[in-house]
TORKOL-4160 file (C-alpha; in steps of 0.2 Angstrom, whole numbers, padded with zeros to 4 digits, m for minus):
415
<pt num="1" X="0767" Y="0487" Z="0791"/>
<pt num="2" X="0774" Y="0486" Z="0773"/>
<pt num="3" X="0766" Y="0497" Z="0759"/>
<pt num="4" X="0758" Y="0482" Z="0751"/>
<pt num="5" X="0751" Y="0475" Z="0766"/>
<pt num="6" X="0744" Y="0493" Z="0769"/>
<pt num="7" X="0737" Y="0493" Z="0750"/>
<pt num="8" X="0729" Y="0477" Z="0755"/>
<pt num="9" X="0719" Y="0480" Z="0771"/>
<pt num="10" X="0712" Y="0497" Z="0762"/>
<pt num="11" X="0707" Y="0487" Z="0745"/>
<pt num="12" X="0700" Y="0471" Z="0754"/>
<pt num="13" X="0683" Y="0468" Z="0761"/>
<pt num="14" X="0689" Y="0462" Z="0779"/>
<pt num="15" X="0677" Y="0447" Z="0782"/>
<pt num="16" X="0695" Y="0438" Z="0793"/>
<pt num="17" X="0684" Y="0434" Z="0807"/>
<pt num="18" X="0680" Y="0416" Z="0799"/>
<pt num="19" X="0694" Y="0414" Z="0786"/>
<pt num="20" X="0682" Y="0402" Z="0777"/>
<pt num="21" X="0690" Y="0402" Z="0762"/>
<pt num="22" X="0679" Y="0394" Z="0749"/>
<pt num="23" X="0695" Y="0383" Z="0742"/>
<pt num="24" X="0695" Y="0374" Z="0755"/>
<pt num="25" X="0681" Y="0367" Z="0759"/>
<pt num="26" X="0683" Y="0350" Z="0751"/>
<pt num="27" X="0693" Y="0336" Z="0760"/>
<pt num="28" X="0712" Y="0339" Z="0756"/>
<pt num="29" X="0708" Y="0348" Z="0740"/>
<pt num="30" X="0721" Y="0363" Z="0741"/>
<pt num="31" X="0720" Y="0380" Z="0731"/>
<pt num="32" X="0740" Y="0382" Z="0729"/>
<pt num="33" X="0747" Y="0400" Z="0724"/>
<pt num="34" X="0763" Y="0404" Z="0715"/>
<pt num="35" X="0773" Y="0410" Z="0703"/>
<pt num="36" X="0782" Y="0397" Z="0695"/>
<pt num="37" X="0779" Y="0399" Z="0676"/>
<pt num="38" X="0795" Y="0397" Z="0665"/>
<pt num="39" X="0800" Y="0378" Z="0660"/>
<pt num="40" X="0810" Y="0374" Z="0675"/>
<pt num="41" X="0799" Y="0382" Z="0687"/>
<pt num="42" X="0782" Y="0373" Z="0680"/>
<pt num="43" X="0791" Y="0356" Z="0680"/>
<pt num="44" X="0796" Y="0359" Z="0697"/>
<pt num="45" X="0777" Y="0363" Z="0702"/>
<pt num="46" X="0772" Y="0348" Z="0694"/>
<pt num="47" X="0783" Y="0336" Z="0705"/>
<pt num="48" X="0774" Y="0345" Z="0720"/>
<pt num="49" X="0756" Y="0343" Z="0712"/>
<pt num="50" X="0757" Y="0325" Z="0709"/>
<pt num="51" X="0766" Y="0321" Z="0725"/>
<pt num="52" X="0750" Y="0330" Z="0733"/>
<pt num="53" X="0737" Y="0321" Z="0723"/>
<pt num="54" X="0747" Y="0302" Z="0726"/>
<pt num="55" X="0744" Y="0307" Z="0745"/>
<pt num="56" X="0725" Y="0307" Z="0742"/>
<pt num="57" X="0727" Y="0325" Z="0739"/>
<pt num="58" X="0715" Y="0337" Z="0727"/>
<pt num="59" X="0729" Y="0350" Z="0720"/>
<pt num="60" X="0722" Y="0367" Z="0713"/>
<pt num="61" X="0734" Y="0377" Z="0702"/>
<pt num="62" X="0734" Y="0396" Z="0704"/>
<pt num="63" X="0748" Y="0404" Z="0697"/>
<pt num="64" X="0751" Y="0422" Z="0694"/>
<pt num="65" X="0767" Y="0427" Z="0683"/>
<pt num="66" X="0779" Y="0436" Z="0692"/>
<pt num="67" X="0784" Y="0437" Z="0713"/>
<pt num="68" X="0778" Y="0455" Z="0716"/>
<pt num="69" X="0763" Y="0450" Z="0705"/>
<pt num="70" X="0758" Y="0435" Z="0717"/>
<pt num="71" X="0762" Y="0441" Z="0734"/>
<pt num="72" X="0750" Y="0455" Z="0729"/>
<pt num="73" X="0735" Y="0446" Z="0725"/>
<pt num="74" X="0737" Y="0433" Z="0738"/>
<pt num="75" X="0740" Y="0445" Z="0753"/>
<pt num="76" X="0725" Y="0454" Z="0745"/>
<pt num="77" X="0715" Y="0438" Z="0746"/>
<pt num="78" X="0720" Y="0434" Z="0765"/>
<pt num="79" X="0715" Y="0449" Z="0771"/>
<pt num="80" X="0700" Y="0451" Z="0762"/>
<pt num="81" X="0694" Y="0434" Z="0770"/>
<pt num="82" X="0696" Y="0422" Z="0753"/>
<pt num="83" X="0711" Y="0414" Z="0753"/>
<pt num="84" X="0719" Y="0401" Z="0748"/>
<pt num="85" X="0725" Y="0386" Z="0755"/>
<pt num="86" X="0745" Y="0391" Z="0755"/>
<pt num="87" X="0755" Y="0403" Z="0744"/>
<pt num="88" X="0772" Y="0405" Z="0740"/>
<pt num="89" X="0782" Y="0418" Z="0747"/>
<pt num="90" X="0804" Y="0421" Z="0747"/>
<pt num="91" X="0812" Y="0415" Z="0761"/>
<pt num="92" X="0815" Y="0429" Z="0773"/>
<pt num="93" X="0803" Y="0443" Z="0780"/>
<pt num="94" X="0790" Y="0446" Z="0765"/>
<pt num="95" X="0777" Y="0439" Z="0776"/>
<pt num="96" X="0782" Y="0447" Z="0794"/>
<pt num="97" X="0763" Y="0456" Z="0791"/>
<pt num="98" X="0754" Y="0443" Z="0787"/>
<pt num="99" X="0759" Y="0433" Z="0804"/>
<pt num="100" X="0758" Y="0449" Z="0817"/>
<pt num="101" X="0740" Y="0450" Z="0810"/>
<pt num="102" X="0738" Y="0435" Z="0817"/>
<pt num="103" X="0732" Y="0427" Z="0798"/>
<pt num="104" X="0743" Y="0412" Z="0797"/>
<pt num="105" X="0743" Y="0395" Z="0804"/>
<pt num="106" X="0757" Y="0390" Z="0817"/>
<pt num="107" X="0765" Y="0375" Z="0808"/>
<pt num="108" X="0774" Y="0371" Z="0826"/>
<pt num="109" X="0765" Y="0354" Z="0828"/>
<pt num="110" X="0771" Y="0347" Z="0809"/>
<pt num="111" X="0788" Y="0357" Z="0810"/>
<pt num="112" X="0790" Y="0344" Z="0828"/>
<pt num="113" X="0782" Y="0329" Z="0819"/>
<pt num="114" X="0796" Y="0333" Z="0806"/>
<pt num="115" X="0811" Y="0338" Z="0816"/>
<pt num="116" X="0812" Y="0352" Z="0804"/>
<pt num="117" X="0824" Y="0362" Z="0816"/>
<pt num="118" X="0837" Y="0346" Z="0816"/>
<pt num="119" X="0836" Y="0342" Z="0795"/>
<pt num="120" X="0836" Y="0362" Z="0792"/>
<pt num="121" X="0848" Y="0375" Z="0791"/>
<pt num="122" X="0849" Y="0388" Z="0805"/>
<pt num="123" X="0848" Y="0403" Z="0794"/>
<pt num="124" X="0832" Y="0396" Z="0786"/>
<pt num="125" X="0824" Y="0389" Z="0802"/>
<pt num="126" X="0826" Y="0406" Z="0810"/>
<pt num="127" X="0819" Y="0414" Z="0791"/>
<pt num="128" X="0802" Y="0404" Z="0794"/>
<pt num="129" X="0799" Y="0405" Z="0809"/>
<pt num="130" X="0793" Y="0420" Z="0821"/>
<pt num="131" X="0794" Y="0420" Z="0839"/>
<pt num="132" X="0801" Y="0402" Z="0840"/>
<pt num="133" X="0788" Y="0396" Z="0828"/>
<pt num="134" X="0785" Y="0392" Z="0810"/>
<pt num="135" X="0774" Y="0399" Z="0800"/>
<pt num="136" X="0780" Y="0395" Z="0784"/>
<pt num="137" X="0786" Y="0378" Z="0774"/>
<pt num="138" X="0806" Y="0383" Z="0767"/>
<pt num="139" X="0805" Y="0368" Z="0754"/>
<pt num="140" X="0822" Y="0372" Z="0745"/>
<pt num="141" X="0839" Y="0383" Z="0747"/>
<pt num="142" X="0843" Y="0393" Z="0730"/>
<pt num="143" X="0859" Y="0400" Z="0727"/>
<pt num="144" X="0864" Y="0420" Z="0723"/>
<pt num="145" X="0879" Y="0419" Z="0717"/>
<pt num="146" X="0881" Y="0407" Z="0702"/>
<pt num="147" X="0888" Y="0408" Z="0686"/>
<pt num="148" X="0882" Y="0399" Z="0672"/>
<pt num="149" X="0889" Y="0398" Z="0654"/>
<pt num="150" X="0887" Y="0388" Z="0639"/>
<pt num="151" X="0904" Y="0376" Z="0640"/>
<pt num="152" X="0906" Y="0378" Z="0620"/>
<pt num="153" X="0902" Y="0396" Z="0618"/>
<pt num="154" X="0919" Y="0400" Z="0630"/>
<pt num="155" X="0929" Y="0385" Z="0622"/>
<pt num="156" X="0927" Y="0396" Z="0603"/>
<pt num="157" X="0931" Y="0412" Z="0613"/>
<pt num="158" X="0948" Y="0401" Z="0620"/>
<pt num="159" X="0940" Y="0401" Z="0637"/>
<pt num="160" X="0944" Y="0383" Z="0644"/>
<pt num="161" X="0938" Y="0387" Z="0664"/>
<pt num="162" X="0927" Y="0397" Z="0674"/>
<pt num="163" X="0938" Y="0412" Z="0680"/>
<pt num="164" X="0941" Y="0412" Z="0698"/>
<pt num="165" X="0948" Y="0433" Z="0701"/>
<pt num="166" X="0938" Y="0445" Z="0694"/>
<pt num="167" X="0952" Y="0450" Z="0687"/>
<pt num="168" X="0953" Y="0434" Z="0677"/>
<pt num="169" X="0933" Y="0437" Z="0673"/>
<pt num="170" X="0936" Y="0453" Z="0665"/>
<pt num="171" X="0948" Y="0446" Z="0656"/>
<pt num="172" X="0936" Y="0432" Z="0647"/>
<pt num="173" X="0923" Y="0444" Z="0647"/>
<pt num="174" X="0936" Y="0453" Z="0632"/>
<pt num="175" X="0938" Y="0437" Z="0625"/>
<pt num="176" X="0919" Y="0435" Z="0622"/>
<pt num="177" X="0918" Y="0452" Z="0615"/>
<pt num="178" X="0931" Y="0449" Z="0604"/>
<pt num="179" X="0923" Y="0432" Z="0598"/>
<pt num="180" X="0907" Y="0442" Z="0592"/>
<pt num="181" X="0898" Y="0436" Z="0608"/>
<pt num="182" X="0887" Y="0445" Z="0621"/>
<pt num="183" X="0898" Y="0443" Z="0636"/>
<pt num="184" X="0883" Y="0443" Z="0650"/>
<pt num="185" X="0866" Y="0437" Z="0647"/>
<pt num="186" X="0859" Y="0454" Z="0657"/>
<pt num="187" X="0841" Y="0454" Z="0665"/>
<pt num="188" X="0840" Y="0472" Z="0667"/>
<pt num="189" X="0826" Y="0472" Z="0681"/>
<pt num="190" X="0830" Y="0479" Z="0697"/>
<pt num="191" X="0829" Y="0464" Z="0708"/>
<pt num="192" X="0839" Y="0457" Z="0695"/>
<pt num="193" X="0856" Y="0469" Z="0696"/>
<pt num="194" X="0853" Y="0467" Z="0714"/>
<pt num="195" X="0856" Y="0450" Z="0714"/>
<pt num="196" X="0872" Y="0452" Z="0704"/>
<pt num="197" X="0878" Y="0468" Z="0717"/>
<pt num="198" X="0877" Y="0455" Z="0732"/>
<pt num="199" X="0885" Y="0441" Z="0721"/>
<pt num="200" X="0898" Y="0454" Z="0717"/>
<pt num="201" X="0899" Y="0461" Z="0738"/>
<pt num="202" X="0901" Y="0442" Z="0743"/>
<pt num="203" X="0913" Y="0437" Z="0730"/>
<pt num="204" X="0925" Y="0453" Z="0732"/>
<pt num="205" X="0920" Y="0460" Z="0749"/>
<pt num="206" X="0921" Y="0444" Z="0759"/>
<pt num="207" X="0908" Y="0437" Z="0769"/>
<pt num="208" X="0910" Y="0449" Z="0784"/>
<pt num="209" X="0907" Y="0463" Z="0775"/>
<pt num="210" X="0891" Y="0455" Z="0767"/>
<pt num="211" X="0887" Y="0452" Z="0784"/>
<pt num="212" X="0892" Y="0469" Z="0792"/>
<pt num="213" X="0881" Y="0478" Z="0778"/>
<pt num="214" X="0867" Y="0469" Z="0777"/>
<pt num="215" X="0865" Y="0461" Z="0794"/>
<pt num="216" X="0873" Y="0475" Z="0805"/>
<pt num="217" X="0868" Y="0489" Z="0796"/>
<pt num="218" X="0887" Y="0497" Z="0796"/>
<pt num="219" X="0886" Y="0514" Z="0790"/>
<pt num="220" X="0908" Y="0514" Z="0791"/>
<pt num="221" X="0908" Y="0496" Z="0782"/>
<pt num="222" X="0897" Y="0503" Z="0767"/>
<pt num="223" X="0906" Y="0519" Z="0766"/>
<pt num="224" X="0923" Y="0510" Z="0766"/>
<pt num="225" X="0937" Y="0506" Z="0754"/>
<pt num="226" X="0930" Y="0490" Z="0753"/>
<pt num="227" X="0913" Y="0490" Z="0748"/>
<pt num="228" X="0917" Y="0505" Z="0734"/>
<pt num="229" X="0929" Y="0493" Z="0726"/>
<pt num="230" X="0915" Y="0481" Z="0725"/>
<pt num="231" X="0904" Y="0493" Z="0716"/>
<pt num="232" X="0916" Y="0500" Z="0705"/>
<pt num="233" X="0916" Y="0481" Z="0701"/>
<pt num="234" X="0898" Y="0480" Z="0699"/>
<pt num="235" X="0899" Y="0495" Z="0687"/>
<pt num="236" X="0912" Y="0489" Z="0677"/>
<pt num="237" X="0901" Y="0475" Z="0671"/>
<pt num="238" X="0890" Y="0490" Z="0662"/>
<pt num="239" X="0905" Y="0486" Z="0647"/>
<pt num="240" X="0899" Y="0467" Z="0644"/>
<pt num="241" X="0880" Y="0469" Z="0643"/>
<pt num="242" X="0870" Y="0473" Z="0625"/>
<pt num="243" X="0858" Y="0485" Z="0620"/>
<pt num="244" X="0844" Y="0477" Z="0624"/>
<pt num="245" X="0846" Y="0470" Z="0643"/>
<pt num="246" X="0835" Y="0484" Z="0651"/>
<pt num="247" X="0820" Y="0475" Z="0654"/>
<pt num="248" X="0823" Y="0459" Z="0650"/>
<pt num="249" X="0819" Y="0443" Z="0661"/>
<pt num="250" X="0830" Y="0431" Z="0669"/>
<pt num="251" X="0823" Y="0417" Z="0658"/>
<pt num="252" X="0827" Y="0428" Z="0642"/>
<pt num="253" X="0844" Y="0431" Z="0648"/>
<pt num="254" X="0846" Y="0412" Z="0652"/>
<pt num="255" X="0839" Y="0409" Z="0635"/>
<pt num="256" X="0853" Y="0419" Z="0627"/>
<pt num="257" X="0867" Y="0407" Z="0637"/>
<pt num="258" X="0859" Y="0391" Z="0632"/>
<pt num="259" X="0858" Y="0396" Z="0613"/>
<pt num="260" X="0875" Y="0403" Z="0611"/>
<pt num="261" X="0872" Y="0422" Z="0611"/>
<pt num="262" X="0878" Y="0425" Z="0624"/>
<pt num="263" X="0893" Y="0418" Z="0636"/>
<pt num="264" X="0888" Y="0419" Z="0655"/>
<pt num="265" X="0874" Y="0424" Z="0666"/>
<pt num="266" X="0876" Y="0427" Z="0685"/>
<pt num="267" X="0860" Y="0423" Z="0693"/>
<pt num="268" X="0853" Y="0412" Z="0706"/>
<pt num="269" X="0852" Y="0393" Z="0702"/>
<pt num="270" X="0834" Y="0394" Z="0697"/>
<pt num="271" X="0841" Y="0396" Z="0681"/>
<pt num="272" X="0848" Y="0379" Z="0679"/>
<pt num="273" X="0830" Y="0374" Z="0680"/>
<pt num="274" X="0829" Y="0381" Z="0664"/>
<pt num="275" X="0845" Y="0373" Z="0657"/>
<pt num="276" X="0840" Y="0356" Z="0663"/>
<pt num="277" X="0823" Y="0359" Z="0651"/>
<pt num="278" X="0836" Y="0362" Z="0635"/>
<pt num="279" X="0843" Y="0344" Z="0638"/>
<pt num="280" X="0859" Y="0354" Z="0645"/>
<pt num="281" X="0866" Y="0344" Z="0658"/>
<pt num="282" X="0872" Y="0357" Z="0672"/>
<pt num="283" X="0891" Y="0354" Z="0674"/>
<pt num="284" X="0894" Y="0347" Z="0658"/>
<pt num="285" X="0886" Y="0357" Z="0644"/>
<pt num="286" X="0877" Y="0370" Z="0654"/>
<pt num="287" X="0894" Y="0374" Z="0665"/>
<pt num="288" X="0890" Y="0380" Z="0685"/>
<pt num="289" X="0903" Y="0391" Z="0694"/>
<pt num="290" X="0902" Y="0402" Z="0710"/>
<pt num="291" X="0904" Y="0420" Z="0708"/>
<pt num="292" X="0923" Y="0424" Z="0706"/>
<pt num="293" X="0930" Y="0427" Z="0725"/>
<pt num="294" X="0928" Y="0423" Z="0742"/>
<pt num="295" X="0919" Y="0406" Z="0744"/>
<pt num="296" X="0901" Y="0408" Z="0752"/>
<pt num="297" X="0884" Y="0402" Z="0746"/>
<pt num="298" X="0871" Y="0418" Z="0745"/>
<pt num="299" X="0856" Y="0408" Z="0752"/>
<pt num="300" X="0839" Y="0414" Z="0748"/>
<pt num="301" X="0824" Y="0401" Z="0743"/>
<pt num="302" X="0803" Y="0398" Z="0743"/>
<pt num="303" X="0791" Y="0397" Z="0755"/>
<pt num="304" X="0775" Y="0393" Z="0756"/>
<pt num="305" X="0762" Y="0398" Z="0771"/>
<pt num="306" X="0748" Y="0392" Z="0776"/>
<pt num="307" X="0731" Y="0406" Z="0781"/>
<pt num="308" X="0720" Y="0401" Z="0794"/>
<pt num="309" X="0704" Y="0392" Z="0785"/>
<pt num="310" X="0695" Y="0389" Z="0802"/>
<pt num="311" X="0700" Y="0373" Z="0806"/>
<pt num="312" X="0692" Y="0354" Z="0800"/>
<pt num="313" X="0696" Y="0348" Z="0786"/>
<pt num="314" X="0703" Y="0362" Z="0778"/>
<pt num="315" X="0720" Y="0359" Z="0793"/>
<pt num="316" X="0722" Y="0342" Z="0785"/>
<pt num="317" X="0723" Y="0347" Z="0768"/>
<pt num="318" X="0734" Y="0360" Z="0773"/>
<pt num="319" X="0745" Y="0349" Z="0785"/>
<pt num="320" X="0746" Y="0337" Z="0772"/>
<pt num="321" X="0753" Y="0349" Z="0761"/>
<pt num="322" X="0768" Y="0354" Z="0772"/>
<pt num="323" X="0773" Y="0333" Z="0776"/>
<pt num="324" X="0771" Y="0332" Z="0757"/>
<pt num="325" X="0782" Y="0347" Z="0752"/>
<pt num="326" X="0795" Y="0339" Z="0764"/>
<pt num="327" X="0795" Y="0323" Z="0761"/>
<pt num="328" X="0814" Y="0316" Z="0758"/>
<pt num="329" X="0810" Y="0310" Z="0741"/>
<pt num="330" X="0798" Y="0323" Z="0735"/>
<pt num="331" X="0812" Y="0334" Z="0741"/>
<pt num="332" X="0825" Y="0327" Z="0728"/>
<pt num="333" X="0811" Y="0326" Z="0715"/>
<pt num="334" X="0806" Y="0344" Z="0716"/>
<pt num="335" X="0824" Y="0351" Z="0718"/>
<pt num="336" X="0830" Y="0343" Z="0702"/>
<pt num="337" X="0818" Y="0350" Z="0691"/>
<pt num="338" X="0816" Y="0368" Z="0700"/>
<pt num="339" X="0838" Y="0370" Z="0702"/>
<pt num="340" X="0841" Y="0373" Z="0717"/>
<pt num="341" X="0845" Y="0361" Z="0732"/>
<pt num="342" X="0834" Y="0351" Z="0745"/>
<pt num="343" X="0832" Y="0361" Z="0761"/>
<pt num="344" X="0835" Y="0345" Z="0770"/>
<pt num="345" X="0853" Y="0343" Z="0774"/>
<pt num="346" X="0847" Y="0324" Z="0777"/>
<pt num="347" X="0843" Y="0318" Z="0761"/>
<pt num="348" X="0855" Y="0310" Z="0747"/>
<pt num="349" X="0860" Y="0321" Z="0735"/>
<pt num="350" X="0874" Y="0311" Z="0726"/>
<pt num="351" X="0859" Y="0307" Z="0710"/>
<pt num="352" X="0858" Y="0327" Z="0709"/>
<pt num="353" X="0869" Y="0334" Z="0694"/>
<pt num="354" X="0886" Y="0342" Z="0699"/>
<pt num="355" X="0879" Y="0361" Z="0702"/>
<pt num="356" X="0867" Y="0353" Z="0713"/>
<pt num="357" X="0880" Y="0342" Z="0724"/>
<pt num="358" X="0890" Y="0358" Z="0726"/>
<pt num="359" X="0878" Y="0367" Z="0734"/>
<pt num="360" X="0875" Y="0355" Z="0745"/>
<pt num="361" X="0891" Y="0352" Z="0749"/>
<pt num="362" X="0895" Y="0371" Z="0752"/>
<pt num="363" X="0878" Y="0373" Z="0764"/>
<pt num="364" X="0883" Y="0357" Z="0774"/>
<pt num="365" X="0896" Y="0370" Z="0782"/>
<pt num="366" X="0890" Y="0384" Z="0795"/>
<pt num="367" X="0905" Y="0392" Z="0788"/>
<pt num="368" X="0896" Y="0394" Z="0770"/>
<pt num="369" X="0878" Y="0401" Z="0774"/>
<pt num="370" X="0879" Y="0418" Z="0768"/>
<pt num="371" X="0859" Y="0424" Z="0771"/>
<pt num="372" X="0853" Y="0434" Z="0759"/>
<pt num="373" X="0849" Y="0450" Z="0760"/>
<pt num="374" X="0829" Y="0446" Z="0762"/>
<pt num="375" X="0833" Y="0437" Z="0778"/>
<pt num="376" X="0839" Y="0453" Z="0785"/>
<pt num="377" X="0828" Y="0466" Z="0781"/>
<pt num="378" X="0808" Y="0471" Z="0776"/>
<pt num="379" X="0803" Y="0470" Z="0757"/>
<pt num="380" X="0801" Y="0488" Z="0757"/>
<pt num="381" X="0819" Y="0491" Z="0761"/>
<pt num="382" X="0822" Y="0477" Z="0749"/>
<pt num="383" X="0815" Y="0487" Z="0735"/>
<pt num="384" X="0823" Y="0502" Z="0738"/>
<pt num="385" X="0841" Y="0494" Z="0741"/>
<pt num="386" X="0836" Y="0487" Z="0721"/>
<pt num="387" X="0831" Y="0504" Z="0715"/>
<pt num="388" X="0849" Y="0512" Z="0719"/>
<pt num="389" X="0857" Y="0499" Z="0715"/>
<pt num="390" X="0849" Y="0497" Z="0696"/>
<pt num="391" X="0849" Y="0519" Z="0695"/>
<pt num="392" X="0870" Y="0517" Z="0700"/>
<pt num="393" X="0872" Y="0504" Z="0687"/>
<pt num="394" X="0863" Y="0512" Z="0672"/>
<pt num="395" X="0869" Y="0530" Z="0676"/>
<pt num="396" X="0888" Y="0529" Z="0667"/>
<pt num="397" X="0895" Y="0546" Z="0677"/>
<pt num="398" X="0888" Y="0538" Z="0693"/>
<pt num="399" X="0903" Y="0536" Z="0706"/>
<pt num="400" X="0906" Y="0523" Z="0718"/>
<pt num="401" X="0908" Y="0536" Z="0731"/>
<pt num="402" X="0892" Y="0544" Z="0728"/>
<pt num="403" X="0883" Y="0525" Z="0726"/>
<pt num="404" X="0891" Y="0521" Z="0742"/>
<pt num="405" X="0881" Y="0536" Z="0752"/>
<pt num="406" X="0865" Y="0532" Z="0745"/>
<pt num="407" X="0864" Y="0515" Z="0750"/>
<pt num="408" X="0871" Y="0520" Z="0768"/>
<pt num="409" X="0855" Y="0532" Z="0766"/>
<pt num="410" X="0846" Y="0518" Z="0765"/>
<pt num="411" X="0851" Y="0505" Z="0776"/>
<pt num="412" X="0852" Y="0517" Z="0787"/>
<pt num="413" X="0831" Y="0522" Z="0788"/>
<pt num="414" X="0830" Y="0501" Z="0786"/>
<pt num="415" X="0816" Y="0492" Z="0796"/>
């Protein structure tokens, strides 16, 4: 059981036995929770909630800044006996507690309905459901490893194309410098510098050694030649970052990029949502390339659950929900304005903008899906895979060798 699920069930009053969460007590009105509060995020909320309300729906808006922030306060409400009528959580194992507390509904009868398992990818299938059943609604594919950069901030610097070696990144990221520009637009928030680590470990390291550290655990793979490359790599990046990065969120440091302080940001394609409410058209202006490296897509997304309300009319409301959130055109429609890419592989993509079709393109292939690290392991192990990563990164005498044998530690107690 995670430490948050723990803080949970001893903060909640435990009234689970009925699960008759007061939000749901109206024909199809639906108390929604997430986190979606920046530009992009909020219009992409907005194509779910009026998609909801055109399906004779009653949507409800309850959205708590910040991820950590949210799960918090919903798993506190479902376990307390109020909650609501679905709430957002990653794609992976952040709610494994909720379901072997037997508080979620089995979505199994809409997934068949839907032919989810035949439209979806494998490694998102597998990532919703538990025991061979869903109990969560994946409703887009994000990817990691992105790069974005403002197309006339490199052409000043003499920069005409994304780099494709690292060495050839490094090399821009001097250009920049010299130019008078930040060269990376740098959240400095742990599950940020994590992110660019595993854009980094894909990139350099290669797919299998994603895989072998995060999936198989390899003490030998993250003690290798190999992986202390990558983070001598990562930590080379500390020379391109300003003063003020620690701290900052990914939608400052997207900011910085769209206004010309800065030249690229590596973060997850959320942040073209953000571009696309600039006006920047995302493989023109607002320019979109994968991580330098080995080709791959880091695959994490969003899902929504679905808490046991006691049946009646609070079901419908909550299976209309899920057909609406996966609706073929509600699909397109929401994945334009959040930035990142239907998780149907069965929908038309060619009106998307050129980021967006890449994506697609690159998860149409088995060979591509790279699954993030959140697929693979708990959020407490998460978190503390973040908090080595960010102290190695902003200690400047830190050694890749040393790194290296903390995160083995790590991994190594991983549940």
């Amino acid at each position: 059981m995670s430490k948050l699920m723990r803080g949970a069930l001893l903060s909640a009053t435990m009234l689970c036995a009925h699960l008759t969460g007061a939000a749901a007590q109206e024909p199809n009105r639906a108390e929604v929770m997430h986190w979606w509060t920046s530009g992009g995020e909020a219009a992409g909320v907005r194509v779910f909630a009026d998609a909801y309300e055109k399906a004779g729906g009653t949507w409800v808006d309850a959205a708590i800044a910040g991820g950590q922030n949210l799960r918090a306060a919903a798993i506190n409400r479902i376990v307390g006996g109020n909650p609501p009528t679905s709430s957002q959580f990653n794609t992976g194992r952040q709610f494994d507690d909720l379901v072997g507390q037997g508080l979620l509904v089995d979505l199994d009868t809409v997934a068949g309905e839907g032919r989810w398992r035949d439209v979806i990818p494998a490694p998102i299938v597998n990532a919703a459901s538990r025991e061979g059943k869903f109990y969560a609604v994946p409703i887009n594919i994000h990817g990691h490893n992105w790069m974005f950069y403002n197309t006339a901030t490199l052409q000043k610097a003499g920069i005409t194309e994304a780099p494709k070696t690292f060495d050839a990144f490094f090399a821009d990221m001097d250009k920049l410098k010299a130019a008078g520009v930040t060269p990376i637009a740098w959240g400095g928030q742990p599950w940020q510098e994590a992110l660019v680590f595993d854009a980094v470990l894909l990139g350099q390291g290669g797919k299998d050694l994603f895989l072998k550290v995060y999936r198989d655990k390899d003490e030998e793979a993250i003690t290798s030649e190999a992986f202390q490359k990558v983070a001598e790599t990562f930590h080379r990046m500390r020379d391109y970052v300003d003063a003020g990065a620690p701290g900052r969120n990914w939608n400052d440091a997207t900011n910085m990029v769209i206004t010309g302080q800065a030249g690229v940001q590596i973060m997850g394609d959320w942040a073209k949502g953000d571009f696309i409410a600039a006006g920047m058209t995302p493989g023109g202006v607002a320019g979109c390339a994968l991580v330098p490296g080995e080709t791959g897509y880091v695959m994490g997304g969003d899902v929504f659950v679905f808490p046991k309300l006691g049946g009646g009319a609070a079901t419908e409301a909550q299976n209309l929900l899920a057909r609406t959130m996966l609706d073929p055109a509600t699909q397109i429609a929401f994945n334009e304005k959040k930035g990142s890419i239907p998780v149907r592989t069965d929908v038309d993509v060619s009106g998307m903008d050129a980021c967006a079709r890449r994506g697609a393109e690159l998860v149409r292939d088995p060979a591509n899906q790279v699954p993030s690290v959140n697929f693979h392991v708990s959020a407490d192990t998460v978190g503390a895979l973040q908090d080595t990563i960010t102290s190695y990164f902003n200690d400047p005498a830190a050694t890749p060798e040393d790194f290296a044998a903390d995160f083995a530690s790590v991994i190594g107690s991983a549940d």
